[in-house]
N, C-alpha and C positions, 0 to 999 in steps of 0.2 A: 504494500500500500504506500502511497506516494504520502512521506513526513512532515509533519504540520507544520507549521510554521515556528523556526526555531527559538529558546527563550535568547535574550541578552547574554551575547558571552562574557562569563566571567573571564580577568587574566590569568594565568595558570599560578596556583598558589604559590605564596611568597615562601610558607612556611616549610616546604618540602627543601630541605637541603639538597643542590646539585641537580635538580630535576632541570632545571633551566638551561642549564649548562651542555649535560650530559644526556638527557634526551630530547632534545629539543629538535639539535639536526636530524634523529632519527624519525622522530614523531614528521616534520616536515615534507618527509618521503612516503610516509602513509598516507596523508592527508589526499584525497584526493579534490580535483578544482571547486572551487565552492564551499568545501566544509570548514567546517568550524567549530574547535575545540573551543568547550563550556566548562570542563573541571577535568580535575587529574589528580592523584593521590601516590605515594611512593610507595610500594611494598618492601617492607626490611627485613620479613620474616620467609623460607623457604617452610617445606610441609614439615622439618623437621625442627623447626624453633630453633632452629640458627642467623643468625642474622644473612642477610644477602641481600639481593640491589634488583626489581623491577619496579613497573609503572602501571598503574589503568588508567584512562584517559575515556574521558565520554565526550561524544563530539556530537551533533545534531545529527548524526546516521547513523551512527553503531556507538557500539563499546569497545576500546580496543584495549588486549594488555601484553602486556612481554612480560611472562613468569618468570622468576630465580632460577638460575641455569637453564635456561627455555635460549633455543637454536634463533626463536622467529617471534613473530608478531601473532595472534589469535584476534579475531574481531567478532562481534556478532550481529548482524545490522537490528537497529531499535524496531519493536514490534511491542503491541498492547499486550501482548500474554508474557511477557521478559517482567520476572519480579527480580527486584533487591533486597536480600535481606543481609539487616547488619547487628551486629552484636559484641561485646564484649564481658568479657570475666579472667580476675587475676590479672592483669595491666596488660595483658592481649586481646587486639582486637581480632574478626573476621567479619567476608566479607562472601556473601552467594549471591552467582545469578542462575536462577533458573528460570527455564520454559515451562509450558504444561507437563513437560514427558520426565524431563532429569536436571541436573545439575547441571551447568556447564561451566563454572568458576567455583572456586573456592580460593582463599587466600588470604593470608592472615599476618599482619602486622602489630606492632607495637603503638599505644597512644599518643605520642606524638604523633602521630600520621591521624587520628581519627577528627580533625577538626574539616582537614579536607575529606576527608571521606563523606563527612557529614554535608559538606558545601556538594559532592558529587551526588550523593541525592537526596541533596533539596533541587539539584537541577536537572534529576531522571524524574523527579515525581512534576518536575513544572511539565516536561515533555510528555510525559502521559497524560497530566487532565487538559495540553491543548490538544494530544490524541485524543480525546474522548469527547473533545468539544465542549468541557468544562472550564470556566472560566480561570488561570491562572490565582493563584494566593501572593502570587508577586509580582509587581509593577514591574515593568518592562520598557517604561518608554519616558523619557524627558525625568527620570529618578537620580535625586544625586543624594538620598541615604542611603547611605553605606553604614555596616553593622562595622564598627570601628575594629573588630577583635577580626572577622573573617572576610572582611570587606564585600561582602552578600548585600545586595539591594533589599532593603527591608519592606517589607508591606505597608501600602498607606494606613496610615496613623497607626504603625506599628510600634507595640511599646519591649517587645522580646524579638530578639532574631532568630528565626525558626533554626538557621542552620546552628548557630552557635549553643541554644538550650538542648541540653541533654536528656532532663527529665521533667516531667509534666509538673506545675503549679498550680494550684490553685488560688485566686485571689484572695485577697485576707478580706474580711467582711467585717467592717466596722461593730457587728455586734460581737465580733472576736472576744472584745474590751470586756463583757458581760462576764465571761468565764475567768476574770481577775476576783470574781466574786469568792471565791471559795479561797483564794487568799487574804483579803479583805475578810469577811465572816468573823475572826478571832477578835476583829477591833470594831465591830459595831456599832459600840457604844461611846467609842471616844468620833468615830464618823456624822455620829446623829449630834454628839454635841457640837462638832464642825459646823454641821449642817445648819444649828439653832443659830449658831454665834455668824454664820453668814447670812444669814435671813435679817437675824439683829443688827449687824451692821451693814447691810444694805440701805435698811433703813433707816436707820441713822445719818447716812450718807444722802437718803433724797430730803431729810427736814430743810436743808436752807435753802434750798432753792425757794423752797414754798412760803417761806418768812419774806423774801424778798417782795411778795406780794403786796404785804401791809406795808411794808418799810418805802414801796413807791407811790402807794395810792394814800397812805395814808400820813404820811411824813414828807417827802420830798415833794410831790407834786403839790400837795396843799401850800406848801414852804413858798412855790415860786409864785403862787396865787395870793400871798402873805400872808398865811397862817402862821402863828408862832409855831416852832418845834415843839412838839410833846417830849421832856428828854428823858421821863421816867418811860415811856415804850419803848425809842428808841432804847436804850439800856435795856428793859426785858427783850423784846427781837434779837439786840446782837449779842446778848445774853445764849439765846435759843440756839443762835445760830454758831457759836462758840462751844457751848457745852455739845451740844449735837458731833460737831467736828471730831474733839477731844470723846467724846463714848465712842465715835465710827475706828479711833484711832487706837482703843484700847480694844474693842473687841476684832477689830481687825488684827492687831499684831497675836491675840490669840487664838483666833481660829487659823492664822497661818500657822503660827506655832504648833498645835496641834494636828494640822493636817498633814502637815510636813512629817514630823515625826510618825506617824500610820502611814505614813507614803514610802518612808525609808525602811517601816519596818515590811511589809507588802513587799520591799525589794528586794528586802533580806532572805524572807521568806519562798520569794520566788526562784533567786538564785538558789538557795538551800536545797527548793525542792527538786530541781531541772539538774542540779551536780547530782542529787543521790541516783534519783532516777536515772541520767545516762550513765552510773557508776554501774548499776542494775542492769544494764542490755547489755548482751551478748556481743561477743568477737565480731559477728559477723554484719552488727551494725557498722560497727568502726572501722571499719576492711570497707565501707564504700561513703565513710565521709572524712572530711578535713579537718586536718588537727584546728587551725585556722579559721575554718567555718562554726567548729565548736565553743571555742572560744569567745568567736563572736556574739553566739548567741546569748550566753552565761552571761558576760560581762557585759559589752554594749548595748544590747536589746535591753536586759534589765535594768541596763541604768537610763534607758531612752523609758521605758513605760514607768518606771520610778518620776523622773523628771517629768513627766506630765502630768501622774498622780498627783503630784505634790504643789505644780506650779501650774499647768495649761488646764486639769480639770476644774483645780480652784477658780479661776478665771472664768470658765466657761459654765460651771454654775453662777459664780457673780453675775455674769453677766444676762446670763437669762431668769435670776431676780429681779436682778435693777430693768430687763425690761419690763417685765411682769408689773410692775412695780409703777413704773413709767408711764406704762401704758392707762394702767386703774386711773393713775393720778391725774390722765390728762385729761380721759374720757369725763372724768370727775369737774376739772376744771369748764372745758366747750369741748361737747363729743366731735362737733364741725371740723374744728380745728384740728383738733387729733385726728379724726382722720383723714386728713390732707396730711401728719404728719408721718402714717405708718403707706403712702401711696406706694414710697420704692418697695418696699418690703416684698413681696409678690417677684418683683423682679429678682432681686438679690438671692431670694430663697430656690428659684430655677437655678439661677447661678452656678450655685451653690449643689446643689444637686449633679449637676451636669458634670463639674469640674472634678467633685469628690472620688466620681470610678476611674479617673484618671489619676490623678492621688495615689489614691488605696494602692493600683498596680504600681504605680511609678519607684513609690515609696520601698515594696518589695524588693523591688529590682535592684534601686540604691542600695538594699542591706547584702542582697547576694552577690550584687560586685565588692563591696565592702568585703564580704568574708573572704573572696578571690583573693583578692589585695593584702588580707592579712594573711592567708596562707601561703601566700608568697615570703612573707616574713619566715611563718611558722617551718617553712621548708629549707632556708637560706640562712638563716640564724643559727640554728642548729647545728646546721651540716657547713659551718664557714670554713673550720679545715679541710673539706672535701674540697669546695670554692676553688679556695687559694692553691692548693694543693695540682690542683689542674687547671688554673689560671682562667677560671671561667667567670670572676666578676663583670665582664662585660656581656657577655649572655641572663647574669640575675638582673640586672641592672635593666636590660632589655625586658625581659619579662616583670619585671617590676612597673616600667615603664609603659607598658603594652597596659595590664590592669590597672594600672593607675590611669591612664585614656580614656579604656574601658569607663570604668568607675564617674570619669569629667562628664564623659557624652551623657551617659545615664541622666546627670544630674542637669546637662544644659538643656534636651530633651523637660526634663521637667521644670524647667526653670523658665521655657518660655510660657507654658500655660498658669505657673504662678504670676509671671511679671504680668500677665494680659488680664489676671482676675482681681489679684488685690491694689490697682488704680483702678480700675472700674468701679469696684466696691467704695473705695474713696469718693470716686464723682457722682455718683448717684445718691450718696449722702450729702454732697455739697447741693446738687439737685433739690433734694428735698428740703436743706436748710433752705435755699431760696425761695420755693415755692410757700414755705412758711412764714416767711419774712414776709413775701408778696402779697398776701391773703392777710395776714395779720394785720398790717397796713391798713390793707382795706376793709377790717372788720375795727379797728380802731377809729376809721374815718369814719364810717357811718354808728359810732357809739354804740357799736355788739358790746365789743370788751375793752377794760381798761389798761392803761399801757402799761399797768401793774403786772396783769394778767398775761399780758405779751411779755414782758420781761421773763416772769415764772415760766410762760411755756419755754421760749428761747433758750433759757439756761436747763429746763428736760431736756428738750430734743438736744442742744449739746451733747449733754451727757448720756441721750440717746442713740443718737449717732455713731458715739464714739463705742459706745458700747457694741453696735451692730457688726463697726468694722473691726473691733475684737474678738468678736466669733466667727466671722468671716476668715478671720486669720490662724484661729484656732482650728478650724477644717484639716488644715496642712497637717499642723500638730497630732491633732486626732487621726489622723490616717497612716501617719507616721509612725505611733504606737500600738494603731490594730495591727501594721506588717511586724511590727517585733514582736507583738503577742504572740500572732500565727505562726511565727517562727520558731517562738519558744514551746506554744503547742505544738508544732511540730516533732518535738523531742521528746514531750510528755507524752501526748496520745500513742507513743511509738511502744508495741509489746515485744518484752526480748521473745526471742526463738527458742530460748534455756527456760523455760518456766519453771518457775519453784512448786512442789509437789501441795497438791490441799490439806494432804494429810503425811505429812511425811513420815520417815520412817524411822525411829533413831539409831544412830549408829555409833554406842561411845568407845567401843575399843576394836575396833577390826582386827582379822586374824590376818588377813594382806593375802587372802586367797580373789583372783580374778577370774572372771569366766566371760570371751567374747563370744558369740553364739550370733553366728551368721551374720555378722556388720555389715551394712551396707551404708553408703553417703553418697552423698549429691552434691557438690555446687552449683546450684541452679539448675542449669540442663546437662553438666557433665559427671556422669559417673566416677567417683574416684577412688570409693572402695565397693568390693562384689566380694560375697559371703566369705569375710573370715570371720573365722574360728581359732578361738586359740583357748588354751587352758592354763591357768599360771599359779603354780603353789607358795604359798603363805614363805616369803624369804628369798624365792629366789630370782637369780638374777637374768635377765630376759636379753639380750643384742638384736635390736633392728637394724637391719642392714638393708641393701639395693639401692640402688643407682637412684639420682635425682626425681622426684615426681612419682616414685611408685607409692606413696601413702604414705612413708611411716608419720612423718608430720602430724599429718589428718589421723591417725591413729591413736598418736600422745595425747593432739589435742579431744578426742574423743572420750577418753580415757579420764584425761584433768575435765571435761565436761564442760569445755569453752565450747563447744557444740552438741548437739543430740544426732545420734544417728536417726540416720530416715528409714535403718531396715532394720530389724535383729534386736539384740541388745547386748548391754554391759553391765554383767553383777560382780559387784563386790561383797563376799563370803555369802553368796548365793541370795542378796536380794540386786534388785535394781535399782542401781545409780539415779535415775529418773524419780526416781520415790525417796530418795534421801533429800535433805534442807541442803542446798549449794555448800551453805556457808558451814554447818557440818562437817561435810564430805571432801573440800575441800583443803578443813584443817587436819586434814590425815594424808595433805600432799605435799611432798617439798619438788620442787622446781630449778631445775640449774639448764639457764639455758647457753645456747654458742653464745650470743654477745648479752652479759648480764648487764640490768639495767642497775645504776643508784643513784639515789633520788639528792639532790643537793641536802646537805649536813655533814655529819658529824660520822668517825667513822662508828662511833658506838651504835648511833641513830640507823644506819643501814644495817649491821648487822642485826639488829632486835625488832627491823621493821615487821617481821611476824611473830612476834610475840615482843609490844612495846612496854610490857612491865617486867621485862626479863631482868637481873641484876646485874651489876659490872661481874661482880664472878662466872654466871652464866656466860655472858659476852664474852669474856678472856679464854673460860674453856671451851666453847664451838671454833673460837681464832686459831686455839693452838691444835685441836681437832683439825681443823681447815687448813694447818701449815701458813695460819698467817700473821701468829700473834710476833714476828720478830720482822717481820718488816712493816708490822703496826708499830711497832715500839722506835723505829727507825724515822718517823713521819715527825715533826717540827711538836707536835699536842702529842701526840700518841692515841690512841683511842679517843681523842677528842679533837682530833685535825679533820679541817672541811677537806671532803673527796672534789666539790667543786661541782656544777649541774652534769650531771648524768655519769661521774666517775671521773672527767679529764684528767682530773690532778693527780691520774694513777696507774701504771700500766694497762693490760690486758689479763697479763696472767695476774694482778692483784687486785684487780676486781673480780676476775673468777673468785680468786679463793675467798674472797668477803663473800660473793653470792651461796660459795657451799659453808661458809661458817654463818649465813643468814638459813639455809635452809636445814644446817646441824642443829640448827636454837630451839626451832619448834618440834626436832625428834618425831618429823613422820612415820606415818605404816609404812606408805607406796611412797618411792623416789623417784621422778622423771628427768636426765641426763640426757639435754637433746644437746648435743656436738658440743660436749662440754669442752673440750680439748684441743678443738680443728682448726682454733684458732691463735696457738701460742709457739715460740719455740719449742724444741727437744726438751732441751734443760729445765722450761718452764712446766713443761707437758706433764716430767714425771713429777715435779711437786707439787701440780694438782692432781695427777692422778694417787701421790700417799694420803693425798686428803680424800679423795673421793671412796679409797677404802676404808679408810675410818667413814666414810658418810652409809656405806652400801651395808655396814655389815647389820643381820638380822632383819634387812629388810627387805621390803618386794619391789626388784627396781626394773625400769624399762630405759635402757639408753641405746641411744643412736650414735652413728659412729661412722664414718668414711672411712679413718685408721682401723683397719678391721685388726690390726693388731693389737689394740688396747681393747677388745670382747675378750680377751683370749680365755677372761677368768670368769664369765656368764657361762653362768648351767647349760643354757641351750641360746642358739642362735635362731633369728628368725629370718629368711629372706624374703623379702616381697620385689614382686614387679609388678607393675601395671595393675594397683589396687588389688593385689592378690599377694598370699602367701604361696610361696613355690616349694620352700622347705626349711622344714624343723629340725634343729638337733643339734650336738656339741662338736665344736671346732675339730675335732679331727675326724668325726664320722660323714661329717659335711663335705670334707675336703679328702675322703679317701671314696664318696660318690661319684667324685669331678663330675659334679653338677653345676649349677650356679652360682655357688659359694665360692665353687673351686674358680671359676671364671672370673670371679669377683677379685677375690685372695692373687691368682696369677696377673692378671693385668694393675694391680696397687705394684706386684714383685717389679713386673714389666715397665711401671710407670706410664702404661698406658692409658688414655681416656676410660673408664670404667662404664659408660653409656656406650661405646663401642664395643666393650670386651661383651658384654650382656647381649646388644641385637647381635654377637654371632652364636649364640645360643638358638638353634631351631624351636619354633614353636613350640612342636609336637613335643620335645623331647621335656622343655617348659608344662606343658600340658602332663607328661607322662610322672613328671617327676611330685607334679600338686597332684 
């Protein structure tokens, strides 16, 4: 079928390194006359998760790609039944096209590449709905916004760039705020005496105008007529209006006082609850958000919905008192007049309306560029010796740069519908003061009212006015703190995937007998373990081995219950782990992983972080257990010298042995040793390894190992590949199989890649041996 009319070509992304360069003359040569490349993306990954160097390229006729090690070009010309699908999991992307019948692509990259990917179809899906004769989602013609991050033509009055969002939002809804109620709820009562003492001083605040009545009609204007002054009223009026001031000015400095303070505690509260709770969810929340984005939430959302509790709500109650207020008192005075005074109102409140769903979204989007922006910190701060290390501050700098743009544009996008609403709001108050003016005049001229009375309304509607255009500005405010709500709702209403049991089960001393029975797990859509089985006796000691990606990971972590299996189970002394309290179950595990973490202090503070009421003697004998109480003694404090945030101030191998004299303290059942070792010197190696036997003994441990030399002294070895166990049993029955073990064991001798030495293992023989 002859190709619709093609979208706006994109230029080919900036962000693909070398694509430009190095495929460019080739792409050239395919092109044939007429066509026109719309997006392209770089493939870095081969089928075997190695890095290597292709392209896909979509052009207004086809699809064309040059696979990793691929001779030639592959094309498919564009047709209605050609789907895309794209996806990701674990920091690799893929990438299918298929027809009605089968596949005809696959291919799979790293995330860096998935921004174009993404811009490649937003620009397969523009060419199918003008195939379909469905009207385009993107401007195509005389459009100069550009989504500042992918440079994508955004859709009119676009407020998210289709290509660049990853995951669906939904808009925060101003009654978001409502659900601050159950943080609020504890202070009720100091909220209603706010409430009083703002009613009260509102009113207070409108007594002088209203005095100014008799003080014109009844004093001044009589005066120029030559009435003597009355000077005992005068005296009582500015009496009135004096005392008036001073009450508005005492109960006002107390209901802020007290609102403030329920506002900070609300905040307190709110943080409190959003830390315990995301402390509460599972691993596999935090495997797909940002340290940065987290952060953000806790901290500057709560203090952005804090700060309006305490100062934009205040206000915007005041303010729709004093009109309330305002309005009684004018209709009270000439309903005529009043209402000639409330005529903008009507308009304002459209306004108002209209501008607000623009808001509410805008304001969102400023907070998740916002979190971009700090997670660029969160990733770069950290890791600055990595940076420096590889000379790559002008690349953080650039992405720094890039989200901080990001983040401008967001904010000038909404900056031009505030700048267009709040003068508007301004003029249409000055409108109305003149139409007041106007009328009043002329109701003075025909002896309606007195220019008492005109003065008194004059100085409401000021104070009217001002008031209107105080909530008109408070809009901004308010919609500012429903996206931080619904972002901090977002963390709340989030249920972990680990649930705690209704009725748990208790567990106070385990015998450290383990049973897996048929384990299965998921990542999503990818299988990663398939029925194992294992049997583990109370003491002893267990070696996971196999080559990268076969599970053991996914095992441990199964194990320690940072996940639940999706098939089978796991009991511990024959009940289900599922049915024990976390926090139980838990503290019968000690944890030593390849890179230990410690938390900025003291080094006593890290070793007793699992049990923080342990004593200095406790402390000194898991140290000297751990082999580390003499190069603690060696440190500037001794057991009181800062390690410095995350360890710096400390080797490698000395913060291992802190982490195995952290996990000696609390005297686990089950020990889990994930690559305790793989990352030290020789010399280092075996002084955590005399530590790690003082840690092993009597208890039931599972450790992993690349060095399959240091299993040598586990009961039984376990191989797995490919989410499967292949084989059980002790180091030398293993290896007098010359099975997989043995292929494992000779290519460490060999120094050969050990993912190598395994695929020449035959399936079947794999098959034969599970």
């Amino acid at each position: 079928m002859p190709a619709p009319t093609s979208a706006a070509p994109l230029p080919l992304p900036p962000l693909c390194p070398g694509l430009t360069a190095h495929w460019q003359p080739a792409l050239e040569q395919q092109l044939a006359p007429g066509e026109t490349a719309l997006a392209a993306f770089r493939i870095d990954l081969d089928p075997h998760m190695r890095y290597a160097e292709g392209v896909v390229i979509l052009t207004d006729r086809r699809l064309l790609a040059h696979l990793p090690g691929a001779s030639g070009w592959q094309d498919w010309p564009l047709s209605p039944d050609l789907q895309l699908r794209h996806g990701d999991h674990g920091g690799i992307g893929h990438l299918e096209l298929l027809d009605a019948r089968q596949r005809l692509l696959h291919c799979r990259f790293t995330l860096d590449q998935n921004l174009d990917v993404l811009r490649l179809l937003a620009q397969f899906e523009r060419w199918q709905q003008q195939a379909s004769g469905l009207p385009s989602s993107a401007t195509t013609e005389d459009d100069d916004t550009l989504c500042p991050l992918c440079k994508a033509p955004l859709p009119a009055d676009a407020e998210d760039c289709p290509v660049c969002t990853r995951e669906l939002h939904t808009p925060p809804s101003t009654w978001t705020l409502l659900r601050l109620w159950r943080f609020a709820r504890p202070y009720r009562g100091a909220l209603l005496a706010g409430f009083l003492l703002t009613l009260a001083s509102t009113g207070a605040t409108l007594v002088p105008p209203y005095l100014t009545m008799p003080l014109m009609d009844k004093v001044l204007i009589p005066f120029q007529n030559g009435t003597p002054i009355d000077q005992g009223l005068v005296l009582m009026l500015l009496a009135g209006i004096l005392g008036a001031a001073l009450l508005a000015w005492v109960l006002g400095w107390a209901r802020t006082y007290i609102l403030a303070l329920v506002s900070e505690r609300i905040g307190c509260d709110l943080r409190t609850v959003t830390y315990e709770h995301l402390l509460n969810l599972s691993l596999e929340y935090f495997t797909s958000k940002r340290t940065g984005d987290l952060m953000s939430r806790i901290g500057s959302e709560s203090d952005r919905i804090c700060l309006y509790l305490s100062l934009n709500l205040l206000d915007f109650a005041t303010d729709v008192l004093m009109l309330a207020m305002i309005a009684a008192i004018l209709f009270s005075i000439h309903p005529g007049l009043a209402l000639v005074t409330l005529l903008p109102l009507p308009l304002i409140a459209w306004m108002i309306q209209r501008v607000r769903e623009r808001l509410r979204t805008g304001f969102e989007k400023i907070d998740r560029s916002w979190s971009e922006l700090s997670s660029v910190l969160a990733d770069t701060i950290p890791g600055i010796r990595v940076v420096k290390a590889f000379a790559q501050e002008p690349r953080e700098i650039r992405r720094f740069r890039t989200a901080n743009q990001h983040y401008l544009a967001i904010n000038d996008r909404l900056n031009k519908t505030w700048a267009l609403f709040s003068p508007t709001v301004s003029l249409l108050t000055e409108l109305g003061l003149v139409v007041v003016w106007a009328f009043g005049i002329w109701q003075v001229a025909h002896h309606q009212i007195t220019v008492g009375v005109l003065t008194a309304f004059l100085a409401y509607i000021g104070r009217f006015y001002t008031r209107l255009d105080s909530m008109s500005r408070i809009v901004s405010a308010t919609q500012r703190a429903a996206a931080a709500a619904k972002r901090i709702f977002d963390v709340l209403d989030h249920v972990s995937s680990v649930p705690e049991p209704a009725q748990p089960v208790p567990l106070p001393a385990p015998r450290g007998a383990l049973s897996l029975r048929d384990v299965g797990f998921r990542y999503g859509s990818r299988g990663v373990l398939r029925g194992v089985s294992l049997e583990i006796q109370p003491g002893e000691m267990i070696g996971l081995v196999g080559h990268s990606g076969s599970g053991k990971t996914t095992l441990v972590n199964l194990i320690c219950r940072f996940y639940d299996v999706t098939q089978g189970a796991i009991l511990v002394d024959g009940v289900d782990i599922r049915s024990i309290a976390l926090s139980e179950y838990r503290r019968h595990i000690g944890l030593v992983l390849q890179e230990p973490f410690l938390f900025f202090g003291t080094v006593a503070e890290n070793i007793a972080y699992g049990k923080p009421d342990a004593t200095r003697e406790e402390i000194i004998a898991a140290a000297r257990a751990a082999h580390a109480h003499e190069f603690i003694l060696r440190l500037p404090h001794g057991y009181d010298s800062l390690v410095g945030e995350r360890g710096q101030g400390l080797s490698g191998g000395e913060r291992q042995r802190i982490s195995i004299a952290r996990a000696l303290l609390i005297n686990p059942r089950f020990l889990i040793l994930d690559e305790a070792t793989s990352s030290v010197d020789t010399e280092t190696e075996k002084e955590i390894q005399r530590a790690l036997d003082n840690l092993v003994k009597g208890r039931t441990t599972l450790a992993i190992a690349h060095r399959l030399s240091t299993l040598r002294k586990a009961d039984r070895l376990v191989v797995m590949d490919r989410g499967r166990i292949v084989e059980v049993g002790p180091h030398d029955e293993l290896m007098a199989r010359r099975g997989a073990y043995w292929r494992l064991y000779q290519a460490q001798l060999r120094n050969v890649d050990q993912e190598d030495a395994i695929s020449e293992l035959p399936r079947q023989e794999i098959e034969h041996v599970r």
